[in-house]
TIFIVO-893451 format. One record per atom (N, C-alpha, C): residue in three letters; atom name; x negated, y negated, z. Coordinates in nm, 2 decimals, padded with zeros to 4 digits. Layout:
<rs>
ALA/CA/X/Y/Z;
...
</rs>
This chain:
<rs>
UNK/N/-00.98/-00.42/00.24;
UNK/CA/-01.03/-00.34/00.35;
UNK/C/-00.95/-00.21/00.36;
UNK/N/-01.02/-00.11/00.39;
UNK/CA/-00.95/00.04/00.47;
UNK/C/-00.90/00.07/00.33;
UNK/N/-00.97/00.09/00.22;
UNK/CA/-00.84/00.15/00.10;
UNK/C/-00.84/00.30/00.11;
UNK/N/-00.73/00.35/00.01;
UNK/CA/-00.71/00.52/00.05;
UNK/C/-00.68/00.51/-00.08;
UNK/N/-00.64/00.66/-00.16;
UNK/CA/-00.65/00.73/-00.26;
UNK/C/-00.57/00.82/-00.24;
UNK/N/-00.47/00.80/-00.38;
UNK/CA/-00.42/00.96/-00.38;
UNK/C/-00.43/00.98/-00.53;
UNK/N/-00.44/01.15/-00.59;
UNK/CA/-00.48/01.18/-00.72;
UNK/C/-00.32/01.24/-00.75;
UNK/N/-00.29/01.16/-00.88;
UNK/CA/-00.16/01.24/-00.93;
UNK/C/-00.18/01.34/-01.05;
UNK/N/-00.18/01.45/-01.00;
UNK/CA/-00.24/01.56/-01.14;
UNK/C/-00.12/01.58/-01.25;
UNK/N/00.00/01.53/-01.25;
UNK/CA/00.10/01.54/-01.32;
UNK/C/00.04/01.43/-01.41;
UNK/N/00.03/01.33/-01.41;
UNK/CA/-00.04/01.19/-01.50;
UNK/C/-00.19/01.17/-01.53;
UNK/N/-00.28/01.24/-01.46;
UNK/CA/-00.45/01.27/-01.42;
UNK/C/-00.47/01.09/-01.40;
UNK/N/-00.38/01.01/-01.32;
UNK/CA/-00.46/00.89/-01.23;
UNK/C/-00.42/00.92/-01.08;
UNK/N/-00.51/00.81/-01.07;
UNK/CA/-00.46/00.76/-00.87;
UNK/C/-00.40/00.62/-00.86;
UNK/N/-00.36/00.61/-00.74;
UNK/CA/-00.30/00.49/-00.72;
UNK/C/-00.42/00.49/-00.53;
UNK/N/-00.48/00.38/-00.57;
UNK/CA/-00.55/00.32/-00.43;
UNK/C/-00.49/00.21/-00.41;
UNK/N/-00.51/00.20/-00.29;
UNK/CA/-00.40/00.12/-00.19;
UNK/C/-00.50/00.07/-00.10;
UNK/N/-00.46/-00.05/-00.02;
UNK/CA/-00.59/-00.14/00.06;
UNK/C/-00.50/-00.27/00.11;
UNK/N/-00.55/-00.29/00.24;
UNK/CA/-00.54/-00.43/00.30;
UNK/C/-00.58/-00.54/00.26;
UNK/N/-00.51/-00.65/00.28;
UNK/CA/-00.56/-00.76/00.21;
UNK/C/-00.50/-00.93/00.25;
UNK/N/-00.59/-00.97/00.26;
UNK/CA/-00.52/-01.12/00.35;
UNK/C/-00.55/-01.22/00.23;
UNK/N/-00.41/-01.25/00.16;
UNK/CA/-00.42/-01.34/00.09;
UNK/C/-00.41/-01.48/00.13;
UNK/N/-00.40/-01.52/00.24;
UNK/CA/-00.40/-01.65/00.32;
UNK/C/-00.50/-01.70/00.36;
UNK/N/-00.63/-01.61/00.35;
UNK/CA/-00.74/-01.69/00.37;
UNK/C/-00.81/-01.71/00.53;
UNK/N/-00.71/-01.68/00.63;
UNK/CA/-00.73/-01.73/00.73;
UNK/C/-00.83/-01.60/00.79;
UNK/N/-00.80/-01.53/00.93;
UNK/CA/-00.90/-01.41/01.00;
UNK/C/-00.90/-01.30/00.87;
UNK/N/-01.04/-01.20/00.85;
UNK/CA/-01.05/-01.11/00.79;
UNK/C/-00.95/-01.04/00.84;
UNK/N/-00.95/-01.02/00.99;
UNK/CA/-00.89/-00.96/01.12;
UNK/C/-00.72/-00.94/01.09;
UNK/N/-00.70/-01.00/01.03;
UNK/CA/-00.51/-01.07/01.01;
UNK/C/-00.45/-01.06/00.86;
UNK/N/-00.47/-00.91/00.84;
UNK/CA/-00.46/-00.87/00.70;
UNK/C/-00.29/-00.85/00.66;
UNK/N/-00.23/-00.93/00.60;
UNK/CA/-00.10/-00.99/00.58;
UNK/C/-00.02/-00.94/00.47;
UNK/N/-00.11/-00.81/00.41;
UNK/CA/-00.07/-00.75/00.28;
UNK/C/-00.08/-00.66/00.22;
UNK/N/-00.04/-00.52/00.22;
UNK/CA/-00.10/-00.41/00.11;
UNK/C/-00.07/-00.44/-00.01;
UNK/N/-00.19/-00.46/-00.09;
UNK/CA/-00.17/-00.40/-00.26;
UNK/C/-00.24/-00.27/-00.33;
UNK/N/-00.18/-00.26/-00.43;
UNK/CA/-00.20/-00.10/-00.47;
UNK/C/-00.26/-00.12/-00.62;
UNK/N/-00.34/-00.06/-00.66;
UNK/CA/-00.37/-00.01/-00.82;
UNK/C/-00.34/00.12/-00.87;
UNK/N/-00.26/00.15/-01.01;
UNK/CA/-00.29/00.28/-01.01;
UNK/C/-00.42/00.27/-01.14;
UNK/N/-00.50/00.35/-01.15;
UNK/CA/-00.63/00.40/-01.23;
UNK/C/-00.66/00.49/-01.30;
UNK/N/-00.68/00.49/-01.40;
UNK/CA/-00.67/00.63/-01.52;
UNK/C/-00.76/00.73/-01.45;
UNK/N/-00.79/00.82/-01.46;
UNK/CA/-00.87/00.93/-01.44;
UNK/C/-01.09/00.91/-01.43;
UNK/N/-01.05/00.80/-01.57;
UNK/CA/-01.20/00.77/-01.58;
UNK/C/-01.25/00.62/-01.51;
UNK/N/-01.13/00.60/-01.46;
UNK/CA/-01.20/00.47/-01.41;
UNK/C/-01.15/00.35/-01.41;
UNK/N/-01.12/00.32/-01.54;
UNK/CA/-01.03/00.24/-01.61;
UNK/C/-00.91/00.19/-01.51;
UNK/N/-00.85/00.04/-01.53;
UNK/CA/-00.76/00.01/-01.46;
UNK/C/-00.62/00.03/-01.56;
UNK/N/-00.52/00.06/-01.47;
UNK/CA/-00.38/00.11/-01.58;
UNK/C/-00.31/-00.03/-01.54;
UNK/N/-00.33/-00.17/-01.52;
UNK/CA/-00.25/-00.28/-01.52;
UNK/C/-00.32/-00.39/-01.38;
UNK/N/-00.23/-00.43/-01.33;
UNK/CA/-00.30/-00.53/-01.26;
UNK/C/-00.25/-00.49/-01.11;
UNK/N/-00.31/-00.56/-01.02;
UNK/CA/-00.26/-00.53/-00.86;
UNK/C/-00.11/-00.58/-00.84;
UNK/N/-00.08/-00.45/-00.76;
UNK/CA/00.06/-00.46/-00.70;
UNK/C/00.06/-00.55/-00.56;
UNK/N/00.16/-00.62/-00.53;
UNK/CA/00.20/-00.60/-00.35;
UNK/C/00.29/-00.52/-00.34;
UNK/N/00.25/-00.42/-00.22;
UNK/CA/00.34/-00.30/-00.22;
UNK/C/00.41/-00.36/-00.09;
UNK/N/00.35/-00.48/-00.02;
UNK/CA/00.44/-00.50/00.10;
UNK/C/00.37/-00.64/00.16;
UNK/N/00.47/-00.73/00.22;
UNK/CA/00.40/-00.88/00.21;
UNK/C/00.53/-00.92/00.33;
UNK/N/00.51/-00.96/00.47;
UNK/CA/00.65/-01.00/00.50;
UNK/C/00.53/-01.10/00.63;
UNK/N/00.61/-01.20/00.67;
UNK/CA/00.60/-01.33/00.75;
UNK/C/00.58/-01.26/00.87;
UNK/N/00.52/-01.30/00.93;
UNK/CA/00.45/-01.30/01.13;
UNK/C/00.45/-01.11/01.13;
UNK/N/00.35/-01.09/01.00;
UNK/CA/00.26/-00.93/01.01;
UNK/C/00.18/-00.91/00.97;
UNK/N/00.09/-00.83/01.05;
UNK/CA/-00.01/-00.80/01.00;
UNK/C/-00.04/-00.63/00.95;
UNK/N/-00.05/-00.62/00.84;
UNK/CA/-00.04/-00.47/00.75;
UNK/C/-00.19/-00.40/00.81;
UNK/N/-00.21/-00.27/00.86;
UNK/CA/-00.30/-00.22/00.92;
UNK/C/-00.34/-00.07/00.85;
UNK/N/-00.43/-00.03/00.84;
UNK/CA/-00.44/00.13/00.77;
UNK/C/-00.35/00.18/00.68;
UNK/N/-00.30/00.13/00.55;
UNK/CA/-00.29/00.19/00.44;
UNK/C/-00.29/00.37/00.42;
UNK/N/-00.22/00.41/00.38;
UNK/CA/-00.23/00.56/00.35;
UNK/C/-00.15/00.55/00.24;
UNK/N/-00.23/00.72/00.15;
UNK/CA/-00.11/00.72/00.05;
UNK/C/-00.10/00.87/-00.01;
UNK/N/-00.03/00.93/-00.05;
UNK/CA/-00.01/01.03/-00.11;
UNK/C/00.07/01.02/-00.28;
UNK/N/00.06/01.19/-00.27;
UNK/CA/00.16/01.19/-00.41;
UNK/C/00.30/01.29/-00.41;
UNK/N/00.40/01.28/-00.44;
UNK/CA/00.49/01.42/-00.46;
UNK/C/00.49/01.47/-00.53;
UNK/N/00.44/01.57/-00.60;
UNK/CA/00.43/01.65/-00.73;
UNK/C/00.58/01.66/-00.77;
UNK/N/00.68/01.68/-00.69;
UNK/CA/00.83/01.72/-00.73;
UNK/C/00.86/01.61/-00.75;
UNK/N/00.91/01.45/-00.73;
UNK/CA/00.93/01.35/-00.75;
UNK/C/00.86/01.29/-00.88;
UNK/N/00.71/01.30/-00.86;
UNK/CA/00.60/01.27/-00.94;
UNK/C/00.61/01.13/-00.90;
UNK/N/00.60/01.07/-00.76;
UNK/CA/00.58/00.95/-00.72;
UNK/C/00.50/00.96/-00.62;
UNK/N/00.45/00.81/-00.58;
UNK/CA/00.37/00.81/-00.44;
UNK/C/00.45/00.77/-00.33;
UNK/N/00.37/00.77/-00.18;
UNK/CA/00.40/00.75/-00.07;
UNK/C/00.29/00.68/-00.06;
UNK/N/00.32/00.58/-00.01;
UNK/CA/00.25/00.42/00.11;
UNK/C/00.23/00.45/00.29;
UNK/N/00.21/00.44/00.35;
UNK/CA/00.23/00.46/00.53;
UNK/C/00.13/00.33/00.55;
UNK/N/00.19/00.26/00.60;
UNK/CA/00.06/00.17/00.72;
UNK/C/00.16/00.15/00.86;
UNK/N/00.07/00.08/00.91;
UNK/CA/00.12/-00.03/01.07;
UNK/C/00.10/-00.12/01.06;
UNK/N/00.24/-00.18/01.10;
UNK/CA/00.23/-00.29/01.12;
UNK/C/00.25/-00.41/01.29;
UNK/N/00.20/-00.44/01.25;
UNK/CA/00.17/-00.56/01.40;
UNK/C/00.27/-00.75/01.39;
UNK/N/00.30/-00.75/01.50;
UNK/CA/00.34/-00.91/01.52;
UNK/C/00.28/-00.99/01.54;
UNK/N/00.24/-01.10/01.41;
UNK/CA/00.10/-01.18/01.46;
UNK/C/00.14/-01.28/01.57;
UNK/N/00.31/-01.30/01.56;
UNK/CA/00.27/-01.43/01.67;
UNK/C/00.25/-01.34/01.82;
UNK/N/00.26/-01.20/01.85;
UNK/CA/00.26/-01.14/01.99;
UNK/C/00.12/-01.05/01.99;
UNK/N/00.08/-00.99/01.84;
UNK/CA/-00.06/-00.96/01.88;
UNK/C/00.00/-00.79/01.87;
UNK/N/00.12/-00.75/01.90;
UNK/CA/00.22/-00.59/01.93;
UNK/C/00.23/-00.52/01.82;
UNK/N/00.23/-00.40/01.83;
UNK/CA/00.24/-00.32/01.73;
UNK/C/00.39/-00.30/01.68;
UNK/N/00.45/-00.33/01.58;
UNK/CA/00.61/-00.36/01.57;
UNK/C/00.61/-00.25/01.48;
UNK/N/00.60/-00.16/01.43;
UNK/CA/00.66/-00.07/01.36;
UNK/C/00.55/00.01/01.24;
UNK/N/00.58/00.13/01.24;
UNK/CA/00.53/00.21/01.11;
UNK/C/00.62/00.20/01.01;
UNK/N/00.56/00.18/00.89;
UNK/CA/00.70/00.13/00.74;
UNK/C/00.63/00.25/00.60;
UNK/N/00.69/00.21/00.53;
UNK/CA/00.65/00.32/00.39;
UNK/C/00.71/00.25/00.29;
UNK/N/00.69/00.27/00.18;
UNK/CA/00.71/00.26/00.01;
UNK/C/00.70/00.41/-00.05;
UNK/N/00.80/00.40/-00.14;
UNK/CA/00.81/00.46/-00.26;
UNK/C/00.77/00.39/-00.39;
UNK/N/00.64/00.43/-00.48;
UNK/CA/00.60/00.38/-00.62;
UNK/C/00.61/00.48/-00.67;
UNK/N/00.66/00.47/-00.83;
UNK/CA/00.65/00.55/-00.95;
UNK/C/00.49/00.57/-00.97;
UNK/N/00.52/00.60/-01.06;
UNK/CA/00.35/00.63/-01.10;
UNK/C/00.28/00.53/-01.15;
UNK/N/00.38/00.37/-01.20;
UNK/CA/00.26/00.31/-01.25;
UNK/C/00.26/00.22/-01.09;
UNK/N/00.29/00.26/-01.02;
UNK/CA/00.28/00.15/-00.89;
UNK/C/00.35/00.06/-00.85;
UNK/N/00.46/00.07/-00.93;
UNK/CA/00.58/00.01/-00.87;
UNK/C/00.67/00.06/-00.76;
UNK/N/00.69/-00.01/-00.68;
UNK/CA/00.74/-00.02/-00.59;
UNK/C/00.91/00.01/-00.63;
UNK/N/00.97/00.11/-00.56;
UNK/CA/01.06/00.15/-00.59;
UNK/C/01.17/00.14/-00.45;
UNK/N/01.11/00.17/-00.34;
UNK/CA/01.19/00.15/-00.22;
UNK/C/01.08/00.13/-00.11;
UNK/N/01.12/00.04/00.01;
UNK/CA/01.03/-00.04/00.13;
UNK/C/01.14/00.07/00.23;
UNK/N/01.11/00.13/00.34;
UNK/CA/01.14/00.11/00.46;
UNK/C/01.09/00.07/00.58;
UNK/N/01.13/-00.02/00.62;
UNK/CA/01.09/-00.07/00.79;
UNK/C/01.17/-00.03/00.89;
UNK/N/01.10/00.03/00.98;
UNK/CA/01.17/00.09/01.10;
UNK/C/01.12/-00.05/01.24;
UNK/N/01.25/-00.05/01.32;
UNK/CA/01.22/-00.14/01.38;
UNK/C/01.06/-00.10/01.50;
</rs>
Protein backbone atom coordinates (compact mmCIF):
# COMPACT_ATOMS: atom_id res chain seq x y z
CA UNK A 1 0.00 0.00 0.00
CA UNK A 2 0.98 3.93 -0.35
CA UNK A 3 4.21 3.17 -2.51
CA UNK A 4 6.46 6.19 -3.62
CA UNK A 5 9.27 6.53 -6.09
CA UNK A 6 12.36 8.21 -6.44
CA UNK A 7 14.49 8.35 -9.89
CA UNK A 8 18.29 8.09 -9.51
CA UNK A 9 19.75 9.71 -12.68
CA UNK A 10 23.43 8.92 -11.60
CA UNK A 11 22.41 4.92 -12.14
CA UNK A 12 19.09 5.60 -14.57
CA UNK A 13 16.90 3.36 -11.75
CA UNK A 14 14.42 3.98 -8.91
CA UNK A 15 14.05 2.58 -5.78
CA UNK A 16 9.98 2.27 -4.82
CA UNK A 17 9.24 1.90 -1.38
CA UNK A 18 5.65 0.68 0.05
CA UNK A 19 3.84 -0.61 3.16
CA UNK A 20 3.40 -3.93 3.94
CA UNK A 21 1.89 -6.26 6.64
CA UNK A 22 3.66 -9.39 6.52
CA UNK A 23 1.69 -10.87 9.47
CA UNK A 24 -1.35 -11.28 7.76
CA UNK A 25 -3.52 -9.78 10.35
CA UNK A 26 -5.57 -5.87 9.66
CA UNK A 27 -4.69 -4.41 6.03
CA UNK A 28 -5.07 -1.39 8.53
CA UNK A 29 -1.78 -2.56 10.68
CA UNK A 30 1.00 -2.30 8.17
CA UNK A 31 4.16 -3.64 10.24
CA UNK A 32 6.77 -2.99 7.46
CA UNK A 33 8.41 -0.95 4.65
CA UNK A 34 10.08 -2.72 1.86
CA UNK A 35 11.83 -1.26 -1.04
CA UNK A 36 12.84 -2.35 -4.76
CA UNK A 37 15.30 -0.75 -6.62
CA UNK A 38 14.30 -1.02 -10.74
CA UNK A 39 16.30 -0.58 -13.86
CA UNK A 40 15.09 2.30 -15.91
CA UNK A 41 12.96 -0.14 -18.20
CA UNK A 42 11.19 -1.83 -15.83
CA UNK A 43 13.03 -4.73 -15.06
CA UNK A 44 13.69 -5.70 -11.38
CA UNK A 45 17.49 -5.05 -10.15
CA UNK A 46 17.17 -8.04 -7.28
CA UNK A 47 14.59 -8.96 -4.77
CA UNK A 48 12.54 -6.98 -2.06
CA UNK A 49 14.28 -5.34 0.73
CA UNK A 50 12.86 -4.62 4.49
CA UNK A 51 14.00 -1.27 4.87
CA UNK A 52 12.32 -1.33 8.43
CA UNK A 53 10.42 -4.10 10.51
CA UNK A 54 10.32 -3.42 14.52
CA UNK A 55 7.66 -5.09 17.17
CA UNK A 56 4.36 -3.12 18.57
CA UNK A 57 4.49 -0.72 14.96
CA UNK A 58 2.86 0.19 12.57
CA UNK A 59 4.98 1.76 9.37
CA UNK A 60 2.60 4.50 7.80
CA UNK A 61 3.29 6.66 4.37
CA UNK A 62 6.57 5.71 3.05
CA UNK A 63 8.51 8.54 1.22
CA UNK A 64 11.63 8.51 -0.71
CA UNK A 65 14.15 10.50 -2.40
CA UNK A 66 17.54 10.48 -3.89
CA UNK A 67 21.04 12.51 -3.07
CA UNK A 68 22.74 13.12 -6.24
CA UNK A 69 25.97 14.10 -4.01
CA UNK A 70 25.93 10.89 -1.94
CA UNK A 71 24.32 8.96 -4.86
CA UNK A 72 22.00 7.21 -2.20
CA UNK A 73 18.39 7.29 -1.16
CA UNK A 74 16.31 8.57 1.68
CA UNK A 75 13.22 6.51 3.30
CA UNK A 76 10.71 8.94 5.67
CA UNK A 77 7.54 7.19 7.08
CA UNK A 78 5.46 7.31 10.59
CA UNK A 79 5.31 5.40 12.73
CA UNK A 80 2.50 4.37 15.24
CA UNK A 81 2.21 2.10 18.67
CA UNK A 82 0.03 -0.71 17.92
CA UNK A 83 -0.58 -1.67 21.46
CA UNK A 84 -1.77 2.37 22.12
CA UNK A 85 -3.12 3.11 18.67
CA UNK A 86 -0.25 6.79 19.15
CA UNK A 87 1.73 8.23 16.84
CA UNK A 88 5.38 7.33 18.28
CA UNK A 89 7.80 8.87 15.99
CA UNK A 90 8.96 9.91 12.46
CA UNK A 91 12.19 7.52 11.50
CA UNK A 92 14.46 7.42 8.09
CA UNK A 93 16.94 5.00 6.30
CA UNK A 94 19.82 5.50 4.34
CA UNK A 95 20.10 2.84 1.01
CA UNK A 96 22.87 2.70 -1.51
CA UNK A 97 21.68 2.36 -4.67
CA UNK A 98 21.02 -1.19 -4.89
CA UNK A 99 18.61 -0.73 -1.72
CA UNK A 100 20.43 -1.58 0.94
CA UNK A 101 20.02 -0.34 3.85
CA UNK A 102 22.90 1.46 5.16
CA UNK A 103 21.67 3.30 8.32
CA UNK A 104 17.90 3.35 10.34
CA UNK A 105 17.19 6.38 12.52
CA UNK A 106 14.40 6.36 15.10
CA UNK A 107 13.64 9.36 16.94
CA UNK A 108 11.79 8.85 20.02
Amino acid sequence: MQPAVAYNAKEDNYLVVWMYNWSGTSIWNPNRIDGRTVKWDGSSMGSERVIISWPNRSFWTPRVTWNSFHNQYMVVWTAFDTTTGQPHNVAHAILNVYGDTLLKKLSP
